[in-house]
N, CA, C and O of each residue as an XYZ file, in Angstrom:
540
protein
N       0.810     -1.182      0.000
C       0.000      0.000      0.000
C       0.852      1.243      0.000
O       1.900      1.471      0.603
N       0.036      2.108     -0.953
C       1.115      3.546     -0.862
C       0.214      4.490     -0.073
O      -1.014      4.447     -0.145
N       0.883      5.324      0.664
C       0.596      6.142      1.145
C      -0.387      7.389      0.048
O      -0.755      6.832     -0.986
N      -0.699      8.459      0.111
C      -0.962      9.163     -0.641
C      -0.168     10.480     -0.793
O      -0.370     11.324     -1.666
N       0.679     10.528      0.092
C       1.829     11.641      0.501
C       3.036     11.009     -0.570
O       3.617     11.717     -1.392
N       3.271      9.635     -0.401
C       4.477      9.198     -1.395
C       4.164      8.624     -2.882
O       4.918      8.041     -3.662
N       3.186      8.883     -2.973
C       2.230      9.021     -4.431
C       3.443      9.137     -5.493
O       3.968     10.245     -5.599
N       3.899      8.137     -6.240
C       5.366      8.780     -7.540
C       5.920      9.337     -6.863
O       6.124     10.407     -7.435
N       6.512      9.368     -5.601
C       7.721      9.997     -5.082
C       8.867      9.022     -4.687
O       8.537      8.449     -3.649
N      10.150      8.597     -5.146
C      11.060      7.937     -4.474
C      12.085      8.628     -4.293
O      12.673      9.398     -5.054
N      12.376      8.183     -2.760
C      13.374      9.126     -1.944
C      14.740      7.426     -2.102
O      14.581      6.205     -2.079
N      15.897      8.324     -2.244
C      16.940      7.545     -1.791
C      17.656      7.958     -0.652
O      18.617      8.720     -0.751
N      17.246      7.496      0.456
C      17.942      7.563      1.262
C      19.601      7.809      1.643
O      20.221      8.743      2.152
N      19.990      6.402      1.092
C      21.256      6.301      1.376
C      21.984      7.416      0.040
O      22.819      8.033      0.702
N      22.065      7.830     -1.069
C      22.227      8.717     -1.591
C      22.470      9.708     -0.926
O      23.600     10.171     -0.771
N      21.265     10.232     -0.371
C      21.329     11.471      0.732
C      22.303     11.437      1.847
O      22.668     12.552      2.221
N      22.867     10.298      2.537
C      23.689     10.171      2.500
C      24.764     10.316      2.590
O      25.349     10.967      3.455
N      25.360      9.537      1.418
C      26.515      9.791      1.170
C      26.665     11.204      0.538
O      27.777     11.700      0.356
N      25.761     11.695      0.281
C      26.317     13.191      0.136
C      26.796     14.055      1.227
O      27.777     14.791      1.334
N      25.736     13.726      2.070
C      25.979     14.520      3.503
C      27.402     14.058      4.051
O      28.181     14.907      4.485
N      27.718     12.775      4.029
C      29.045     12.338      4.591
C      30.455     13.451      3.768
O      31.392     14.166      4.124
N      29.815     12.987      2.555
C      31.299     13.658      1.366
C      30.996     15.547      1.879
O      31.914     16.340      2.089
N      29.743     15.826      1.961
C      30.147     17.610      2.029
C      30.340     17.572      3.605
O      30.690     18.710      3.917
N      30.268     16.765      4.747
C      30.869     17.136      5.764
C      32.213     16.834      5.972
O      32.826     17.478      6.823
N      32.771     15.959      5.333
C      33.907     15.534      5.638
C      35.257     17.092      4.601
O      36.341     17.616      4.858
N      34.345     17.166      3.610
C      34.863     18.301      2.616
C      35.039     19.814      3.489
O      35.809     20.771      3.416
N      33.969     19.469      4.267
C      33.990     20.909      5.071
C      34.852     21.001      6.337
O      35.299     22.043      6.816
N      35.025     19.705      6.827
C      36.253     19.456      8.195
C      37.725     19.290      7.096
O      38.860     19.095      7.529
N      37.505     19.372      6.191
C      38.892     19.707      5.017
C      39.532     20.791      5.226
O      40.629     20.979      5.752
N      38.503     21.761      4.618
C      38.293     23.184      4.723
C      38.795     23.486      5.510
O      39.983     23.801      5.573
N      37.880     23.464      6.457
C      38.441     24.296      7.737
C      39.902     23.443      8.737
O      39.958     23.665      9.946
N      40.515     22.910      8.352
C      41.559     22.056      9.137
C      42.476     22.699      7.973
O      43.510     23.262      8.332
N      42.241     22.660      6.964
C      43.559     23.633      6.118
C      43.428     25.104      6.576
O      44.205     25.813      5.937
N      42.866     25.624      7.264
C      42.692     27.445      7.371
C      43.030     27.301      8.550
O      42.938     28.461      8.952
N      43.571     26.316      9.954
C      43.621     26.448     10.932
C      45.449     26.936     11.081
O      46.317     26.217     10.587
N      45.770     28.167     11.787
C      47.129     28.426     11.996
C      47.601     28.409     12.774
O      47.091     29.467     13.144
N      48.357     28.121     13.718
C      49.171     27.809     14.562
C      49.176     29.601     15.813
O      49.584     30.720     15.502
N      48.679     29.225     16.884
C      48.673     30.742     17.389
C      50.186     31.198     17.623
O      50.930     30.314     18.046
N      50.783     32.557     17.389
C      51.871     33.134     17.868
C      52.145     33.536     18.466
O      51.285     34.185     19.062
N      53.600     33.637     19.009
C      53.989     33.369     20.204
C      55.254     35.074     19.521
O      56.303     35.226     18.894
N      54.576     35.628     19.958
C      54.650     36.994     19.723
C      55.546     37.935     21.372
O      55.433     37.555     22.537
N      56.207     38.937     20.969
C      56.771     39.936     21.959
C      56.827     41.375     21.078
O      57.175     41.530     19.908
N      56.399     42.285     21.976
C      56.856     43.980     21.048
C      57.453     44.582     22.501
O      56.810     44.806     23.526
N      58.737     44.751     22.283
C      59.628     45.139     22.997
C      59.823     46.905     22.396
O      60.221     47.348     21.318
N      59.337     47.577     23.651
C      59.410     49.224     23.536
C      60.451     50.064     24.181
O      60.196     50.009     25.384
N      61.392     50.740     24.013
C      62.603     51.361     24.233
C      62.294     52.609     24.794
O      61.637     53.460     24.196
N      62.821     52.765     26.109
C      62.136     54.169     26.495
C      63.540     54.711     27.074
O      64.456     53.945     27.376
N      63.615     56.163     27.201
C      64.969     56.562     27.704
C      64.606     57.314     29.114
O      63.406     57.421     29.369
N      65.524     57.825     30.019
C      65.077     57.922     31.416
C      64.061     58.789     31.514
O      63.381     58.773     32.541
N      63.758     59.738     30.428
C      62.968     60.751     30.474
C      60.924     60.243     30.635
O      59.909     60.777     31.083
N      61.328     58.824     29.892
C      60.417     58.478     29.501
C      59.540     58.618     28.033
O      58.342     58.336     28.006
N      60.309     59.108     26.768
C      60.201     59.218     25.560
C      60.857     57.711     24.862
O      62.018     57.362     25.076
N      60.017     57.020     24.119
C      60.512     56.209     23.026
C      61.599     56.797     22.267
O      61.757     57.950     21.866
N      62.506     55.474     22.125
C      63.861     56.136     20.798
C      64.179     55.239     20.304
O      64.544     54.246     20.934
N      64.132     55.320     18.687
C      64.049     55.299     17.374
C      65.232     54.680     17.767
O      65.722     54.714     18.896
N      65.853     53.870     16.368
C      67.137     53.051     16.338
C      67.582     52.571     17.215
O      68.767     52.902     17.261
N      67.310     51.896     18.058
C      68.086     50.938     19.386
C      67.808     49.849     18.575
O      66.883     49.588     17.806
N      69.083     49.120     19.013
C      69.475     47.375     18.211
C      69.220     46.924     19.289
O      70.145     46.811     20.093
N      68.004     46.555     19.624
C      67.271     45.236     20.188
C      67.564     43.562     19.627
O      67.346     43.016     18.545
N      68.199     43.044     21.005
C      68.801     41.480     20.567
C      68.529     40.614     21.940
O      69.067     40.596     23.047
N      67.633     40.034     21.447
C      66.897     38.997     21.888
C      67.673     37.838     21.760
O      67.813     37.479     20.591
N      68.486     36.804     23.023
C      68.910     35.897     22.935
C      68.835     34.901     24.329
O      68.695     35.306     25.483
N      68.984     33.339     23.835
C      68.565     32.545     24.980
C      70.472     31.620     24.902
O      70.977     31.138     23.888
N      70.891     31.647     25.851
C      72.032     30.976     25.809
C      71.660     28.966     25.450
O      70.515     28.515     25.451
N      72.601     28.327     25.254
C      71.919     26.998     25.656
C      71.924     26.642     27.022
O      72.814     26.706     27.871
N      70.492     26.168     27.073
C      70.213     25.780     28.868
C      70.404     24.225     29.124
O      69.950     23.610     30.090
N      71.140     23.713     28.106
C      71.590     22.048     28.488
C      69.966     21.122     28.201
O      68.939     21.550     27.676
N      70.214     19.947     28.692
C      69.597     18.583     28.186
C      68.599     19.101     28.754
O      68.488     19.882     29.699
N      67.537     18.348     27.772
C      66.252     18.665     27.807
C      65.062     20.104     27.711
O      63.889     20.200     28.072
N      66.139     21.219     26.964
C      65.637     22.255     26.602
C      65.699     22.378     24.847
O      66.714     22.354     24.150
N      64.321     22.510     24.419
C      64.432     22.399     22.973
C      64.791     23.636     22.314
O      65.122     24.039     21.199
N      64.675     23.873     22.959
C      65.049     25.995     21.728
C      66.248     26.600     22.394
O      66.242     27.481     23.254
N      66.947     26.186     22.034
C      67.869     27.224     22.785
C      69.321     28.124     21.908
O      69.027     28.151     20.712
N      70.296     28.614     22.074
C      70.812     29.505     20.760
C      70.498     29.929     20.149
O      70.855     29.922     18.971
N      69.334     30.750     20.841
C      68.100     31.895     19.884
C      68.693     33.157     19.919
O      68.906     33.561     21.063
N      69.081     34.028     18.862
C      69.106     34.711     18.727
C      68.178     35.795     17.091
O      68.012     35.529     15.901
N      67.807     37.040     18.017
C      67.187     37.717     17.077
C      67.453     39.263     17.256
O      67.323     39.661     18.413
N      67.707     39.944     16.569
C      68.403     41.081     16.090
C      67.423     42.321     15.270
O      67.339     42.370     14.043
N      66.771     43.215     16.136
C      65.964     43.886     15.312
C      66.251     45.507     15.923
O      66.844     45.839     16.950
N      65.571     46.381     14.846
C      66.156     47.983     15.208
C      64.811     48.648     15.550
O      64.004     48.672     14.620
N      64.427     49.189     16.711
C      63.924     49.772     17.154
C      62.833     50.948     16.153
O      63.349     52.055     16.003
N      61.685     50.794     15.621
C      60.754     51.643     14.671
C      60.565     52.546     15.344
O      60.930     52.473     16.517
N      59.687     54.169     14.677
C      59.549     55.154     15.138
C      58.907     55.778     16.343
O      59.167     56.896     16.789
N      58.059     54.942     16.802
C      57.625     53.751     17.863
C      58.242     53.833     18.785
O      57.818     54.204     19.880
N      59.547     53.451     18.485
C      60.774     52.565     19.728
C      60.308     51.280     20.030
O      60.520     50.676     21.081
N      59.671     50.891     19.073
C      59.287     49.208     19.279
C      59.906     48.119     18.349
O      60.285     48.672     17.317
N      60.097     47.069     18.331
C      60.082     46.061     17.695
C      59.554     44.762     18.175
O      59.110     44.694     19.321
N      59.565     43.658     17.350
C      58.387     42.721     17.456
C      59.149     41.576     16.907
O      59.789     41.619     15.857
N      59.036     40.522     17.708
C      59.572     39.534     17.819
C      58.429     38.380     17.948
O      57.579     38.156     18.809
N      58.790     37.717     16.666
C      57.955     36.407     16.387
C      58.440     34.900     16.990
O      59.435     34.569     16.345
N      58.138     33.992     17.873
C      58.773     32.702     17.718
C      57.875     31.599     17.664
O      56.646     31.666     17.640
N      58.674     30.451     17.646
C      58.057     29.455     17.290
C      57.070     28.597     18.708
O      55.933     28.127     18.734
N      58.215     28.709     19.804
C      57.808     27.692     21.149
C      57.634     29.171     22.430
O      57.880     30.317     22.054
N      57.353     28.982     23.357
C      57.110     29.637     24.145
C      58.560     29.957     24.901
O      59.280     28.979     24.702
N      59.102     30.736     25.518
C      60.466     30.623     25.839
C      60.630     32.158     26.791
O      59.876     33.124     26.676
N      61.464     32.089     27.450
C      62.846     33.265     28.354
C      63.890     33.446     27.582
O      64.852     32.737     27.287
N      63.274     35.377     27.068
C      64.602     35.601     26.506
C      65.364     36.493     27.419
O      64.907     36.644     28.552
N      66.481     37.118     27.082
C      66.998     37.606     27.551
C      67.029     39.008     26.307
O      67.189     38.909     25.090
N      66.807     40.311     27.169
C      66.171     41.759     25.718
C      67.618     42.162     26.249
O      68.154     41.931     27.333
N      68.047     42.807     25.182
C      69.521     43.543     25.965
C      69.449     44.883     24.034
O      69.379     44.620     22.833
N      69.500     45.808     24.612
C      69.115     47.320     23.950
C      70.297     48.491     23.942
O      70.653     49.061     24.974
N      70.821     48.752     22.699
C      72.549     49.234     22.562
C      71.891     50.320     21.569
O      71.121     50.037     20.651
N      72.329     51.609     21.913
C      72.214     52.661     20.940
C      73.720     53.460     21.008
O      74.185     53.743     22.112
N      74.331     53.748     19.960
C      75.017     54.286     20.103
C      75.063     55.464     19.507
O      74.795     55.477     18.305
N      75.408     56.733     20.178
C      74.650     57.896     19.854
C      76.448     58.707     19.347
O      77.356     58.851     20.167
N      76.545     59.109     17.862
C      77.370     59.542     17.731
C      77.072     61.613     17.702
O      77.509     62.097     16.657
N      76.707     62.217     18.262
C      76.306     63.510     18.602
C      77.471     63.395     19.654
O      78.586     63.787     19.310
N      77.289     62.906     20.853
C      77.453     63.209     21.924
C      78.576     62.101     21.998
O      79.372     62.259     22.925
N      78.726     61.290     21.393
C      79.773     60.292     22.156
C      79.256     59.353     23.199
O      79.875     58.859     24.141
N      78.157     59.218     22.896
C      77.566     58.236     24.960
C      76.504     56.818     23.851
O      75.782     56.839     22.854
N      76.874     56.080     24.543
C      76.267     54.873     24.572
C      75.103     54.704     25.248
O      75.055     55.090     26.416
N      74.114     54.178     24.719
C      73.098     54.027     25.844
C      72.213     52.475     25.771
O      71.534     52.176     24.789
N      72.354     51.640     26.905
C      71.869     50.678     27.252
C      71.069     50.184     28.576
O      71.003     50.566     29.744
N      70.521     49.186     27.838
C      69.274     48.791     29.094
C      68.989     46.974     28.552
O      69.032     46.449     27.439
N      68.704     46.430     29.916
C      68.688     45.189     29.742
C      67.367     44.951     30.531
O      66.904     45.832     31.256
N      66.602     43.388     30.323
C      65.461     43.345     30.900
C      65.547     41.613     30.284
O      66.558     41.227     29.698
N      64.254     40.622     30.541
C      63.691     39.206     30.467
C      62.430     39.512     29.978
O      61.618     40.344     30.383
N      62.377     38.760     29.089
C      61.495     38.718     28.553
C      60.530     37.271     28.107
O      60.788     36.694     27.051
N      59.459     36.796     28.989
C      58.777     35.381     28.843
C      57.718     35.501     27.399
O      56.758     36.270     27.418
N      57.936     34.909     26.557
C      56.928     34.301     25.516
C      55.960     33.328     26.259
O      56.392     32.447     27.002
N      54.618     33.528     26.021
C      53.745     32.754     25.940
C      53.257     32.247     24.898
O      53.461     32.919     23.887
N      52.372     30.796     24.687
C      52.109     30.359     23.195
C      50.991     30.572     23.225
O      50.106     30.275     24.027
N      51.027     31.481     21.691
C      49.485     32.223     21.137
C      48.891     33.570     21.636
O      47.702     33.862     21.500
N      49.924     34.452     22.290
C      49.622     35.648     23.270
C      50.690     36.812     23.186
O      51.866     36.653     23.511
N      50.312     37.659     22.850
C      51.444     38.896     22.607
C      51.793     39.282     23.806
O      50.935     39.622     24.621
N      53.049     39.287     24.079
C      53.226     39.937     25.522
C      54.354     41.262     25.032
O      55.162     41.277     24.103
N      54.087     42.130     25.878
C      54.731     44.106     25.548
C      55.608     43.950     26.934
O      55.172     43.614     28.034
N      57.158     44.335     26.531
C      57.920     44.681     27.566
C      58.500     45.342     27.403
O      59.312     45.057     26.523
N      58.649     46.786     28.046
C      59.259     47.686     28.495
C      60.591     47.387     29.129
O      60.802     46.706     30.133
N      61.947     48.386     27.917
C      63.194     48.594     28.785
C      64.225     50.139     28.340
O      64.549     50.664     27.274
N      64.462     50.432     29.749
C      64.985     51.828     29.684
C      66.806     51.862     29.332
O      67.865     51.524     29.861
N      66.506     52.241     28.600
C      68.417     52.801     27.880
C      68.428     53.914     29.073
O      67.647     54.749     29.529
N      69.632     53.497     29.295
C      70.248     54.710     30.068
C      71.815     54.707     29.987
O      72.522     53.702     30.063
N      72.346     56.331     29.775
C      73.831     56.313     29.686
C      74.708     55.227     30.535
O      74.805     55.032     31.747
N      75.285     54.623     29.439
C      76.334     53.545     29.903
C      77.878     54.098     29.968
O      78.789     53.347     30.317
């Protein structure tokens, strides 16, 4: 007996289906290729005793090796201070650097440095502040 609702109507089920399987599985494709890795980000800002940002400081970010069982270590990164007095430091693992900040000011003849630590977290920008002062 037929209904009168399925009157000449055939549904394929399993058809339906396997479609639904192929466009969900297509869509956990999708989106598993667009997924990126969060960064493990620092913007290190240069301030002088006055408390004004300054331009050109060679900011160098380095981790000595800390022996067995530390994976990142002999990091070094080397960047110049933007108009800002910032620079920005990308890495891969979460880590303790060590910020160490050298301007050398040929006007006056004076050097100016400032040192500070700096912890990476993974997937989280962290901002650290360090003051140059005549060396």
């Amino acid at each position: 007996m037929f209904s009168p609702l399925s009157k000449g109507k055939v549904t394929n089920n399993q058809g339906i289906m396997k479609r639904s399987i192929y466009l969900l599985l297509g869509l956990l494709l999708l989106l598993s290729s667009c997924y990126k890795e969060p960064l493990t980000k620092g913007v290190i800002t240069v301030y002088d005793s006055s408390g004004n940002t300054v331009q050109g400081v060679e900011v160098t970010l380095s981790q000595e090796d800390m022996g067995p069982g530390v994976t990142q270590t002999n990091i070094v990164d080397i960047q110049t201070s933007d108009y800002k007095g910032q620079t920005e430091h990308i890495l891969e693992l979460e880590s303790i650097m060590n910020v160490t900040a050298v301007l050398l000011s040929s006007e006056n003849d004076t050097i100016l440095s400032g040192q500070t630590i700096i912890r990476f977290i993974q997937g989280e920008v962290v901002y650290k502040d360090v003051e140059v002062i005549t060396y």
